[in-house]
N, C-alpha and C positions, 0 to 999 in steps of 0.2 A: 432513612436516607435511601434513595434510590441511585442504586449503581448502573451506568452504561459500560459498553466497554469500553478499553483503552488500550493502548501500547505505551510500553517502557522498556528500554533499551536497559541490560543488565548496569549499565553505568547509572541510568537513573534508579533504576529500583534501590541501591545501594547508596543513593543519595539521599532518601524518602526519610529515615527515619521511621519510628512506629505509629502513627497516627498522621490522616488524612489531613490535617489540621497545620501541620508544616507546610503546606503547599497549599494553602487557601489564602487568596488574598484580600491584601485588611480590609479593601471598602468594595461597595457595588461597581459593577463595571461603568457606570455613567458618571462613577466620580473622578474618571482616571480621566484624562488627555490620551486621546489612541495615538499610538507612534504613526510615527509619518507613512505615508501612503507609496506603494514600490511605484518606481518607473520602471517599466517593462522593456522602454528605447535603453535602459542603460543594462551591460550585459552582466554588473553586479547584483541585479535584480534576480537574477537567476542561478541557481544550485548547479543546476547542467547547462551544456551549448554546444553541439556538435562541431562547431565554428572554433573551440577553442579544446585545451586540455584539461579534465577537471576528475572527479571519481567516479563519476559514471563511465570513464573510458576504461576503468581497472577491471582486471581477469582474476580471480582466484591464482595463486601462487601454487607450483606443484600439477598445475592441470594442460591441457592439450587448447584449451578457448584463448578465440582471439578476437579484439575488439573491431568491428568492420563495419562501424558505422561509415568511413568515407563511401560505401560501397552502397548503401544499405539503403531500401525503395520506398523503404516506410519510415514513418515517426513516430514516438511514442512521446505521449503525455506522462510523463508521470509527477503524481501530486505526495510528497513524503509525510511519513507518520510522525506525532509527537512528537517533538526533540527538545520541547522547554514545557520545565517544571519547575518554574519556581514562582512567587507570590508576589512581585515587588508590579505586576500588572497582569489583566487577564489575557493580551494576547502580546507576541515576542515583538525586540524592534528588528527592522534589517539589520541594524546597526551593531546585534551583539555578535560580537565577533565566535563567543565561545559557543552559541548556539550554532551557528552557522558552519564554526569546521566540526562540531558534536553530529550537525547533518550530513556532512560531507563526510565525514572519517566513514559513520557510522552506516545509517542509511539509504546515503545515493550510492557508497561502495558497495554494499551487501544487498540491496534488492535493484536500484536502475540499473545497475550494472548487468543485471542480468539480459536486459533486454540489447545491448547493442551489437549484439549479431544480427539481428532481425531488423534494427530501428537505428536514427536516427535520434539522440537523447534530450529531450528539452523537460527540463523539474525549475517550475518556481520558485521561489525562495516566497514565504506568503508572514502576514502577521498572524499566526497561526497561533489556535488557544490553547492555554497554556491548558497544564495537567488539570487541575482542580475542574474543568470546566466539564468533564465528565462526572463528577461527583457533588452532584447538585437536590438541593432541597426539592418538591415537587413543586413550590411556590416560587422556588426562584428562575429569575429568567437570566439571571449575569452568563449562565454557562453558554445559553442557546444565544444571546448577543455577543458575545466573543467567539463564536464560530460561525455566525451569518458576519460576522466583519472576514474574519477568515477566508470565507468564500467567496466575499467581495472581490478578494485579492486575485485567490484562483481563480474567478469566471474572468476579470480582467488581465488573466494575463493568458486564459488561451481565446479570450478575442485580440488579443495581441500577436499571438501563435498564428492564430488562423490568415489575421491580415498583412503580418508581416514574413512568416518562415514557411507555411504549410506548400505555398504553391501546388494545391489541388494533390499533395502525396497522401497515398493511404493513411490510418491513424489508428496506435492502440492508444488505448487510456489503460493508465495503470496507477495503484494506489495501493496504499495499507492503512490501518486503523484510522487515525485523523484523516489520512489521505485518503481516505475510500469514501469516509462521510460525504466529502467535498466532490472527489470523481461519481461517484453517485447522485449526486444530486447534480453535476453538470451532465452527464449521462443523459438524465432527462429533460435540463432545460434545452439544451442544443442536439443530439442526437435523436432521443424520443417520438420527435414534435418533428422534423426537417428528415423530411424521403432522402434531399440531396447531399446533405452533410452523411446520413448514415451510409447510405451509398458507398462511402471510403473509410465507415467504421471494419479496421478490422478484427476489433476484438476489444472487452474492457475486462483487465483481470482486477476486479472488486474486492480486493485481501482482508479480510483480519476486519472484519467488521460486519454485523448483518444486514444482508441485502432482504427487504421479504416479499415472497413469491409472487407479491400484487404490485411492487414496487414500478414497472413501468407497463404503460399502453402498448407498445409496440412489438420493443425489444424483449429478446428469451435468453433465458440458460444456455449456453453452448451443449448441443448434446452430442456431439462427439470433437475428435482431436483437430480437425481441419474446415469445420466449421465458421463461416464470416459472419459479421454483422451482428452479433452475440456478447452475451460474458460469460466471465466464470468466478464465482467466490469461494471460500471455505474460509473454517475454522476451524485449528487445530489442537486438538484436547487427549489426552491420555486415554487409552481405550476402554471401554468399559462404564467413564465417566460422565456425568450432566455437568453444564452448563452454562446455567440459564441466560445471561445475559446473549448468547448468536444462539440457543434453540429453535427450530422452525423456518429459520431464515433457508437461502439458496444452497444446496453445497454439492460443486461440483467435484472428482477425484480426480488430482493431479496426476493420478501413475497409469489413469484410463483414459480420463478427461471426459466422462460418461457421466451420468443423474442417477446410477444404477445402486446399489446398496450393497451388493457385491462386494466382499473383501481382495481388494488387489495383496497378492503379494510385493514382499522388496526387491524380489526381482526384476522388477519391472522401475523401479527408483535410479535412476541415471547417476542419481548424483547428489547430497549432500554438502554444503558449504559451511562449513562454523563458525561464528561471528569472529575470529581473526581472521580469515580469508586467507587462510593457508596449503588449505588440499581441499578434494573432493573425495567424500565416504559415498562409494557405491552402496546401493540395497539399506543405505541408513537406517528405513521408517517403510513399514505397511502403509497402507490404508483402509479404511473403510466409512462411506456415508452411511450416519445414524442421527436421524431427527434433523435434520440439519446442521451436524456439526462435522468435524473427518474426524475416526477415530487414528490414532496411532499408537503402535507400541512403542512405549521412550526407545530411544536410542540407548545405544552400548555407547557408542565414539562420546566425548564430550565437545562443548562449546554448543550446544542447541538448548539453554537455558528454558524452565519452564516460568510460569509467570508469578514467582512470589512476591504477590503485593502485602506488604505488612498490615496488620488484622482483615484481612481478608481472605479464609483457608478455603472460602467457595471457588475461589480463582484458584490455587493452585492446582490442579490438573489440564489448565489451557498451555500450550508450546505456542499462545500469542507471540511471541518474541520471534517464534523462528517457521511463521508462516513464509515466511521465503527460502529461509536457509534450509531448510527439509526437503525441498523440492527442485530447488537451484538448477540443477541441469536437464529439468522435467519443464521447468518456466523458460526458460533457454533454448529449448530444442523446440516446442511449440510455437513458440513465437514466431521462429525461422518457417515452421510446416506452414501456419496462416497466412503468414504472408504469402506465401509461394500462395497458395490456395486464392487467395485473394488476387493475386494477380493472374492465374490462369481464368476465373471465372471473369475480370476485367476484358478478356481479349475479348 
């Protein structure tokens, strides 16, 4: 079996069971009926909406941040990782409700959140493939058809974005594990290819999933903190450790925002969030880029969960889970500098 990577929220890993086979569903993806297809005119279609109040508006509890998107010059895209695992089809409907506030509780609180100092929040709600679809035979194609429907969704709704909310404001794109696949590859259907559109790219943070170093014609690595028109990915793993599924790929460091291999200390770490979103841990996590991956040394505080997928002990030394939450006010505060940057270099 060839494994990709994935993201699982500690809720789902504890849903899993011990064997991949729980979360595989019973027939090929061509035998299903795909759920119904989003409307992006209707404002249920979507996870976030600057226009309304949702969890991408929430701050970490216990901390000094405040949400300012009314204020805010830029947009961000963000496309969310994983949040349905289970087998009854290969990709989710809008319709389940338990998926949807499982995204919402989980990951438009804990990573979009991060960006509305700097942005404006707009996340799709997508029929997004389900777990199984990264653990795939090398002959089967069900997994790679339930994530081109996936993207279906996301390329239509930030043409949706573009011709109904953008009105020419600057844009990040942001993503994690499912959601990076996606922003990655819209990356390069629309940004890549179009001088104009990249023009008002001000950044793609590409999370928890690998980018590799040939991945687009144009666009680069961000190689320092105030850099435009760029991205930045990593992958976050135990220090010391391989693994192989993000080796080789991009990896930029969030406590430098450099391509340097340098070990950053945690003094340089803003800020820490742990998946209840309760305080923020100063100096949480080092870093350091090795082979394409960040090293870090675990945390002491808890709630930054490593990645125990059941029979698979090659993953556990990946901190997949908390490629956001380690960096929180390192993603936060850059976001607010590129902007500024982005609009000085506009005048």
């Amino acid at each position: 079996m060839r494994i990709r990577p994935v993201l699982l929220s500690a809720a789902a890993l504890l849903s899993l069971g011990s064997c991949l086979k729980v979360i595989k569903p019973s027939k090929d993806f061509d035998q299903y009926e795909n759920p119904a297809a989003p409307d992006y005119a209707q404002p249920a279609s979507w996870a976030a909406l600057p226009t309304r109040r949702d969890s991408a508006d929430a701050v970490p509890r216990n901390t000094p941040f405040k949400d300012q998107q009314a204020t805010a010059a830029a947009d961000v895209f963000y496309v969310h990782p994983t949040t349905y695992y289970w087998r009854k089809q290969w990709n989710a409907s809008l319709s389940n409700d338990r998926v949807n506030q499982f995204t919402d509780d989980d990951v438009i609180r804990g990573q979009a959140s991060a960006f509305n100092a700097a942005a404006r929040v707009y996340a799709p709600r997508y029929r997004q493939a389900t777990l199984y679809s990264f653990f795939v035979d090398d002959q089967s194609t069900n997994g790679q058809k339930a994530l081109d429907l996936a993207y279906s969704d996301v390329k239509a709704s930030f043409q949706y974005y573009l011709a109904h909310y953008n009105q020419g404001r600057p844009i990040i794109i942001a993503g994690h594990s499912q959601g990076t696949v996606h922003a990655t590859r819209l990356l390069r259907e629309f940004f890549d290819t179009d001088p104009a559109l990249r023009q008002r790219l001000v950044a793609a943070y590409l999370i928890g999933f690998k980018v590799k170093p040939d991945e687009y014609q144009t666009l680069r690595p961000c190689a320092d903190s105030t850099q435009t028109g760029c991205y930045v990915a990593w992958n976050t793993v135990a220090w010391g450790n391989a693994y192989p599924p993000f080796e080789n790929g991009v990896a930029v460091n969030p406590l430098t925002w450099t391509l340097d291999t340098l070990a950053a200390p945690a003094t340089l770490n803003r800020g820490g969030v742990p998946q209840n979103f309760d305080r923020l841990d100063v100096g949480v996590v080092d870093a350091k880029v090795h082979q394409g991956l960040l090293w870090v040394h675990p945390p002491k505080p808890s709630g930054y969960p490593r990645f125990l997928l059941p029979g698979q002990p090659q993953l556990w030394h990946s901190f997949h889970i908390a490629d956001y939450g380690l960096f929180y006010a390192n993603i936060r505060q850059n976001a607010v500098a590129r902007v500024r940057a982005w609009q000085a270099r506009a005048k």
